[in-house]
C-alpha positions in Angstrom: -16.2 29.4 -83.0 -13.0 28.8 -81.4 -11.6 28.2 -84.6 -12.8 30.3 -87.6 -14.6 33.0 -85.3 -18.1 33.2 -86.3 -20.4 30.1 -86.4 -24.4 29.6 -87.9 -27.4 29.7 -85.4 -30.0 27.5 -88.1 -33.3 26.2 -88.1 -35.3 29.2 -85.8 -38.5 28.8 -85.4 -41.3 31.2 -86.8 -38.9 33.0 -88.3 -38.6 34.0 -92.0 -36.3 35.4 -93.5 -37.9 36.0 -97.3 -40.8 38.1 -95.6 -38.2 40.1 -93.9 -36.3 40.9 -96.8 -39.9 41.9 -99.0 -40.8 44.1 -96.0 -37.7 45.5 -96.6 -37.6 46.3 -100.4 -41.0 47.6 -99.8 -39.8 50.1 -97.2 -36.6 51.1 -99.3 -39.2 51.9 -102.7 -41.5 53.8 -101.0 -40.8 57.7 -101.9 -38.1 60.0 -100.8 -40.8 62.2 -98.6 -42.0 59.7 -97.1 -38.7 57.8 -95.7 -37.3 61.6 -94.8 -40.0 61.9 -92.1 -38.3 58.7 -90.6 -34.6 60.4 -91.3 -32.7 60.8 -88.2 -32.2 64.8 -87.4 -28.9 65.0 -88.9 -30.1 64.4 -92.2 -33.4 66.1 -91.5 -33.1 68.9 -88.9 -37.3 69.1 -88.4 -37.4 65.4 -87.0 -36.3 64.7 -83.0 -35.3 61.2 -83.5 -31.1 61.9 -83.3 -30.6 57.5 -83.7 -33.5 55.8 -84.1 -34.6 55.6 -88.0 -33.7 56.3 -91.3 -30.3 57.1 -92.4 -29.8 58.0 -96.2 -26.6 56.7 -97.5 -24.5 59.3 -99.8 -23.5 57.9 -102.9 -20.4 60.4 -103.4 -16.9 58.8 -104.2 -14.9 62.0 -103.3 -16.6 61.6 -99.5 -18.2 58.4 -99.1 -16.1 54.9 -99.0 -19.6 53.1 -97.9 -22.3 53.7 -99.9 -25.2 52.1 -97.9 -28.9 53.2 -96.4 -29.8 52.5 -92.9 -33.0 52.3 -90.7 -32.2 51.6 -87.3 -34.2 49.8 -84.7 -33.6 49.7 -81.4 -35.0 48.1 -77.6 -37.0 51.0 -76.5 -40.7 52.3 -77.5 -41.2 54.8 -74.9 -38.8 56.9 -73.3 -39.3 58.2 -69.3 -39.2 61.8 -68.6 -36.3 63.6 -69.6 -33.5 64.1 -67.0 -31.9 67.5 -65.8 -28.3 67.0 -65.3 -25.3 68.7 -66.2 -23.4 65.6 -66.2 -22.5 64.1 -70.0 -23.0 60.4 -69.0 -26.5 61.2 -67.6 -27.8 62.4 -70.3 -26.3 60.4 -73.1 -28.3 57.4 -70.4 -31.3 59.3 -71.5 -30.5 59.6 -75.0 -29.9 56.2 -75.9 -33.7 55.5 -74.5 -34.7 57.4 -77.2 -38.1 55.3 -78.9 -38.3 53.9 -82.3 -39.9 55.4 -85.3 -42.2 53.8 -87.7 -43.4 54.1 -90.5 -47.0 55.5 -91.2 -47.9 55.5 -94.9 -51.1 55.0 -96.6 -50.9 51.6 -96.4 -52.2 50.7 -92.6 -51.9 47.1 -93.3 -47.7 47.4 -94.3 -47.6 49.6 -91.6 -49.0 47.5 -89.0 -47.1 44.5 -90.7 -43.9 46.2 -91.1 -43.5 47.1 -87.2 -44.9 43.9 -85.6 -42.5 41.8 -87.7 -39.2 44.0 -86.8 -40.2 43.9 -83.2 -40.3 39.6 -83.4 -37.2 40.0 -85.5 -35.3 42.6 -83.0 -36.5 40.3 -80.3 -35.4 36.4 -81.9 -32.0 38.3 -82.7 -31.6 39.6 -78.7 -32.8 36.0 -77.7 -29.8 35.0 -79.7 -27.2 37.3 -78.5 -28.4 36.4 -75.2 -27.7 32.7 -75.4 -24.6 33.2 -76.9 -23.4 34.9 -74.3 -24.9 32.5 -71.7 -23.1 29.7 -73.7 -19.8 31.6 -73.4 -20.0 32.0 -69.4 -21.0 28.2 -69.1 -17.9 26.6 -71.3 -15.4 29.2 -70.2 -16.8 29.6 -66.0 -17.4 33.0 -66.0 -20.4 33.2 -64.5 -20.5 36.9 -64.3 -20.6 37.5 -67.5 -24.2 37.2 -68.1 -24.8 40.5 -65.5 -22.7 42.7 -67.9 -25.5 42.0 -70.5 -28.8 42.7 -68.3 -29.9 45.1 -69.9 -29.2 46.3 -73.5 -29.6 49.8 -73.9 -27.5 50.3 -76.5 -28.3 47.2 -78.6 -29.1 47.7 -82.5 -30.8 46.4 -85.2 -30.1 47.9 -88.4 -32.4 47.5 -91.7 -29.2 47.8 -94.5 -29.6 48.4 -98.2 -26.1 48.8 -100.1 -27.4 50.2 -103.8 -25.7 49.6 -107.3 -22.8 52.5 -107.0 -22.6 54.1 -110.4 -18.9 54.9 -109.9 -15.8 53.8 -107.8 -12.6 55.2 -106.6 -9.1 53.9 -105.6 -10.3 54.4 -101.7 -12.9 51.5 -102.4 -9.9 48.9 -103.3 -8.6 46.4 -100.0 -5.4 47.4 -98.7 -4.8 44.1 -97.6 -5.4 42.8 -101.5 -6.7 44.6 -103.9 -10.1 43.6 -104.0 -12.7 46.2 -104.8 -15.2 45.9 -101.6 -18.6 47.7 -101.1 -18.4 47.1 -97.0 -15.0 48.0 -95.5 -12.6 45.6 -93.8 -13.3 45.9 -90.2 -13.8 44.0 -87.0 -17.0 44.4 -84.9 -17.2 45.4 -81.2 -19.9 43.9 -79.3 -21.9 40.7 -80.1 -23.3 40.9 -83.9 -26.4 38.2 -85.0 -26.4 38.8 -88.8 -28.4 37.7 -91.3 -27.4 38.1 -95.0 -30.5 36.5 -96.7 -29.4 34.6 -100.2 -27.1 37.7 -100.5 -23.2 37.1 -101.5 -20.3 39.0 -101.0 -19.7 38.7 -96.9 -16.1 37.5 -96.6 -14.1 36.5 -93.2 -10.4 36.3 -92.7 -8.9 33.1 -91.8 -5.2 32.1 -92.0 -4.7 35.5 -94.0 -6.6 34.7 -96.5 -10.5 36.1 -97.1 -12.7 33.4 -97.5 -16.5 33.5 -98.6 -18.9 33.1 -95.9 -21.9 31.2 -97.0 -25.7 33.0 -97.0 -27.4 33.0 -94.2 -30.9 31.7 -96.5 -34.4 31.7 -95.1 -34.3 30.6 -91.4 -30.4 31.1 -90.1 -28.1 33.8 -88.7 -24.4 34.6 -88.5 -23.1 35.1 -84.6 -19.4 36.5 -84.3 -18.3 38.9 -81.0 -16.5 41.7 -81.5 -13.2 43.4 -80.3 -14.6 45.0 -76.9 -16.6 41.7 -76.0 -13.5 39.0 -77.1 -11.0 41.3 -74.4 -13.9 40.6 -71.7 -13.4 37.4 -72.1 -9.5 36.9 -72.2 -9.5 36.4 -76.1 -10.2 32.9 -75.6 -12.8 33.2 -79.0 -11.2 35.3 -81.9 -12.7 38.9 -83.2 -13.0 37.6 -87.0 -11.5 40.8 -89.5 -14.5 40.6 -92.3 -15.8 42.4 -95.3 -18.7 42.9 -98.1 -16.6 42.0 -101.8 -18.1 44.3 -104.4 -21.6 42.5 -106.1 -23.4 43.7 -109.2 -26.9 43.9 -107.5 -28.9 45.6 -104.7 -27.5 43.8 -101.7 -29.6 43.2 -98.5 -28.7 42.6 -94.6 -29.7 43.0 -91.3 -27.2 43.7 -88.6 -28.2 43.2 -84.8 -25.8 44.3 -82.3 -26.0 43.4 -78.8 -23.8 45.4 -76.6 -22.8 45.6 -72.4 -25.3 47.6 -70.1 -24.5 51.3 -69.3 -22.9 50.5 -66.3 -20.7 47.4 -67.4 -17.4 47.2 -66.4 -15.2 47.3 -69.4 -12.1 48.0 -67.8 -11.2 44.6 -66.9 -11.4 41.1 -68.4 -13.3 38.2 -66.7 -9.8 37.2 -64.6 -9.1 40.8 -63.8 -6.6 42.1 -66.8 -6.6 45.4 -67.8 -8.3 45.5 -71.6 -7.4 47.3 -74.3 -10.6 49.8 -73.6 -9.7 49.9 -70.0 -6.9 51.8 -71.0 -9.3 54.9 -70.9 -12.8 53.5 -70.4 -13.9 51.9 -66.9 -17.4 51.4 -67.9 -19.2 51.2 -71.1 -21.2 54.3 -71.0 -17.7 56.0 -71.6 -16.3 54.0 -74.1 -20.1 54.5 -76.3 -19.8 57.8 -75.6 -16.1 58.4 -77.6 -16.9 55.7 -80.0 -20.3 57.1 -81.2 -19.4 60.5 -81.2 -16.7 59.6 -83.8 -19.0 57.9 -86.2 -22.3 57.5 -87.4 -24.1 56.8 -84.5 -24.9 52.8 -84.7 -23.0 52.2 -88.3 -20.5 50.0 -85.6 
């Protein structure tokens, strides 16, 4: 981890990767109507779910460098009663409680099917992020760490489709070496458990130089930490830079991200240093707040 900045978590238990992966081609073909009463309400004003859902991907080259669809999952299936306050962080507290959606077709039995086996998935990926973040307090003595983490309100699980794009533009081209890519170079923020399936095209930087990252397959998942989480922790474990190369089919992934508690303490490091967030941010509510308000909420 140390070294390249993402390692493998294999071999999990009563987990399957293939019957994910069906459940989601079968979600992704169902019809337009259908998925749009799942949309999230910026894509269709009638629905109240603002994060929770399905998000459409635009496949426009003038406006869209990512051409992807999206149905998020996240921790929460209720949500308490809503909370009178005047005061911003209060109420995005209440917001990010807001419940998952699900689908409810025709079919009871995919229904029923679909939902039970995202819940297990959502919870075998937390488990994960979890231990990895237990691991990290044990080897490097912070035993704080772990509190930051309590509770996850924030945390993400995202249901990705990246479709064939029918045309390309100079925007879509690496910067860094010329490589058409369908995902963006970027580096992630919190703790990310990915699993790519038998799906090519994920690429990590190491020693300048992108290198192929192999498939996750049937029973294994990708664990790297982001930028945010790597300055809690001193940068003692490098924020890997990675990227999705451009492939000629329907690609498939699922992204979890496990992020600090509302009220974590960004500001400074394990040891006390100011970090980079902590420039502006003292706890993570604030920093969410900025950071999802400038993108598509949960596309981090």
């Amino acid at each position: 981890m140390k070294k390249f900045g993402f390692f493998y978590v294999v071999d999990v238990p009563e987990y399957s990767a293939s019957h994910e992966q069906s459940l989601m081609k079968q979600f992704y073909d169902l019809d337009e109507d259908t998925k749009d009463e799942l949309a999230i309400r910026r894509h269709n004003p009638a629905n109240k779910n603002a994060y929770r859902g399905y998000c459409p991907g635009l496949d426009d080259v003038e406006n869209t460098l990512q051409y992807k669809n999206l149905y998020n999952i996240g921790p929460h299936e209720t949500r308490a009663a809503s909370v009178e306050s005047d005061n911003i962080l209060e109420k995005l507290r209440y917001d990010c409680q807001e419940p998952n959606v699900w689908p409810e077709t025709d079919n009871c039995t995919f229904d029923k099917e679909f939902k039970e086996t995202f819940q297990a998935g959502f919870e075998i990926r937390r488990n994960i992020g979890r231990a990895f973040i237990r691991s990290i307090a044990r080897a490097m003595e912070y035993p704080t760490l772990p509190s930051l983490f309590a509770e996850d309100e924030f945390s993400a699980m995202g249901l990705r489709k990246y479709p064939i794009r029918r045309k390309i533009n100079a925007n879509m081209y690496s910067d860094f070496d010329g490589t058409l890519l369908r995902e963006l170079e970027h580096i992630d923020s919190t703790v990310t458990v990915l699993s790519t399936f038998n799906n090519g095209g994920l690429e990590m930087l190491y020693k300048n130089k992108y290198e192929a990252a192999p498939a996750t397959g049937e029973n294994s998942f990708i664990v790297n930490i982001g930028k945010l989480v790597d300055d809690l922790i001193d940068n003692k474990v490098p924020s890997v830079r990675h990227r999705v190369a451009e492939v000629d089919f329907d690609r498939y992934s699922i992204t979890y991200f496990l992020g600090p508690q509302f009220d974590a303490v960004i500001s400074r490091s394990m040891t006390g240093k100011l970090t980079d967030a902590g420039q502006k941010y003292n706890i993570f509510g604030e920093w969410i707040k900025d950071y999802l308000g400038a993108i598509e909420l949960f596309y981090y």
